[in-house]
C-alpha positions in Angstrom: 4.9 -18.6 -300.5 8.0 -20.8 -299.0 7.1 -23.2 -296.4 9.2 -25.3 -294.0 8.8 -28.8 -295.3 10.5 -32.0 -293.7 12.4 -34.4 -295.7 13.8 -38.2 -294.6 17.6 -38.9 -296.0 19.7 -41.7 -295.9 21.5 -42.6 -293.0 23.9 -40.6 -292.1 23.4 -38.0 -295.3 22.1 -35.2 -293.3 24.5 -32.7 -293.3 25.6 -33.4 -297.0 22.1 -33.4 -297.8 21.9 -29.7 -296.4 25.4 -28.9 -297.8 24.0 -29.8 -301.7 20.8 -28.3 -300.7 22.2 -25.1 -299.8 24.7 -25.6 -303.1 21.8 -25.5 -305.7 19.9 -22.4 -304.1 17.2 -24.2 -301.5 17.5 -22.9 -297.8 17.4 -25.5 -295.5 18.0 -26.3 -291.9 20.1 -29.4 -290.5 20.0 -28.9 -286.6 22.9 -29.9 -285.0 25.0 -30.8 -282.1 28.4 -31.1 -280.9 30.0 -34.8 -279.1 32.7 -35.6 -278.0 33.9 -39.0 -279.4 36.0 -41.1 -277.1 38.9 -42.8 -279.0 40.7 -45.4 -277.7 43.7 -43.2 -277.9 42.1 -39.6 -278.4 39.3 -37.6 -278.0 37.2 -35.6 -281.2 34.6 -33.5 -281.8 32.3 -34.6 -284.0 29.2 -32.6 -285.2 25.8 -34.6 -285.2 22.4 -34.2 -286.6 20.2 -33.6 -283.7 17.5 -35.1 -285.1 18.8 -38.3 -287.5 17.6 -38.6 -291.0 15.8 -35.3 -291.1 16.2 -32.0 -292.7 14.0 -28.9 -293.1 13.6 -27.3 -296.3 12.7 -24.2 -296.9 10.5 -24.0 -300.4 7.8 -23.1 -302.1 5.0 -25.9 -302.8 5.7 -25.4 -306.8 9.3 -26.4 -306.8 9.0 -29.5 -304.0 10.3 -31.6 -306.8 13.7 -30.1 -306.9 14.7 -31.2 -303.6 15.3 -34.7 -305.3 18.2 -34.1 -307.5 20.4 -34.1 -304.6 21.3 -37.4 -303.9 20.8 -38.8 -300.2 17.2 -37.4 -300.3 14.7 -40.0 -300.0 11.2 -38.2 -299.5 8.8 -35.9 -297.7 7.5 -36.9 -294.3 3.8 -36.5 -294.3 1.2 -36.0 -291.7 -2.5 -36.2 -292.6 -1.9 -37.3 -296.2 -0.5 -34.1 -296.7 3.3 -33.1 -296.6 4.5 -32.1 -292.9 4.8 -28.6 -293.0 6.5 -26.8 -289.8 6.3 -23.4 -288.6 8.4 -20.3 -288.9 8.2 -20.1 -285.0 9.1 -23.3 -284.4 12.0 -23.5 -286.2 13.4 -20.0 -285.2 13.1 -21.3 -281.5 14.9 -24.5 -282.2 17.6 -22.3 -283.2 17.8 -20.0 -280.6 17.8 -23.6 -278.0 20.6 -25.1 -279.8 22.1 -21.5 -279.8 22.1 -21.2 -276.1 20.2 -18.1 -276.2 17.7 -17.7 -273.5 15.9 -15.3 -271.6 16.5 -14.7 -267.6 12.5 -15.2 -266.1 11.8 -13.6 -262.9 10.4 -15.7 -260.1 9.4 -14.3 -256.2 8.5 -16.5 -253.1 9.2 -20.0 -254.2 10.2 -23.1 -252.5 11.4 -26.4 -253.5 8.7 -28.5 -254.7 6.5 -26.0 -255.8 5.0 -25.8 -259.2 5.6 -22.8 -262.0 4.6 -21.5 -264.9 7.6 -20.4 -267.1 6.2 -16.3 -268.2 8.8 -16.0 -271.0 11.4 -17.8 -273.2 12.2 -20.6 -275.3 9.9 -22.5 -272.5 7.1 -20.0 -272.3 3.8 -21.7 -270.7 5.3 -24.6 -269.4 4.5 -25.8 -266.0 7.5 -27.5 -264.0 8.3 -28.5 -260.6 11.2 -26.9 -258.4 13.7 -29.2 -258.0 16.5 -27.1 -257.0 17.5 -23.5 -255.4 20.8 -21.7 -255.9 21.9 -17.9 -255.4 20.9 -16.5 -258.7 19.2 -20.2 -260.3 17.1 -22.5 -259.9 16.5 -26.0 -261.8 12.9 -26.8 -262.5 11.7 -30.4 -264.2 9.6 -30.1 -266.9 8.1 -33.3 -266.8 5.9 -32.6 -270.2 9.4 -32.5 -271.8 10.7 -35.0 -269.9 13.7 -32.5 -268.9 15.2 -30.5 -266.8 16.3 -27.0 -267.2 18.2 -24.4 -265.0 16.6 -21.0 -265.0 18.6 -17.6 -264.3 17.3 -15.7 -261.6 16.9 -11.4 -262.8 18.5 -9.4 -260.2 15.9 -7.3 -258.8 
């Protein structure tokens, strides 16, 4: 059975590491993001590793050893003694985040300040404060996340 493992890289190997990865047959996962780089005489996008030094691998426990013939790997992350192992869920909801794809949540009689529990979405059972009312939208700080995040209002 294939799990999600993690696996520290070099510095600034991530996306080659998931480029070989991918090359010799292993599924893997480099989340990314988009800058833009100011130049003293241009600007550039430039894609990022969201999270540095870190790819997920998707592999079964037999052939964790193949991971090593691409160069830039360094080794597994473990927690417990045991190698970090990751969720389907969780990764399939980073991917939807960095994909910008998220679900409208319904909210009735609110006011600035209050507190509420997000019912559905990529943020599903998280408690935030108010911060904010527009028309269709409202912002809300998650402060357990140490974020904030603009909801879309459903039309009712």
């Amino acid at each position: 059975m294939k799990k999600w493992f993690v696996i520290y890289t070099k510095a600034n190997q991530e996306i080659k590491v998931a480029e070989h990865l991918n090359k010799i047959g292993i599924s893997c996962y480099c989340p990314t993001v988009t800058i833009i780089k100011q130049y003293s005489d241009r600007k550039k996008k430039i894609l990022k590793p969201l999270i540095p030094s870190y790819v997920f691998v998707l592999i079964e426990e037999g052939r964790r050893n193949d991971i090593f013939s691409v160069f830039g790997v360094v080794r597994y992350m473990f927690w417990l003694g045991k190698p970090a192992v990751i969720r389907e869920k969780e990764i399939e909801l980073m991917k939807k985040y960095l994909n910008g794809e998220f679900q409208s949540v319904e909210l009735t009689n609110f006011t600035k300040g209050q507190l509420h529990k997000i019912s559905e979405g990529v943020f599903a059972g998280k408690i935030g404060k108010i911060i904010e009312i527009q028309k269709n939208k409202i912002k809300l700080q998650l402060e357990s996340l140490g974020m904030i995040v603009t909801l879309k209002l459903k039309s009712v």
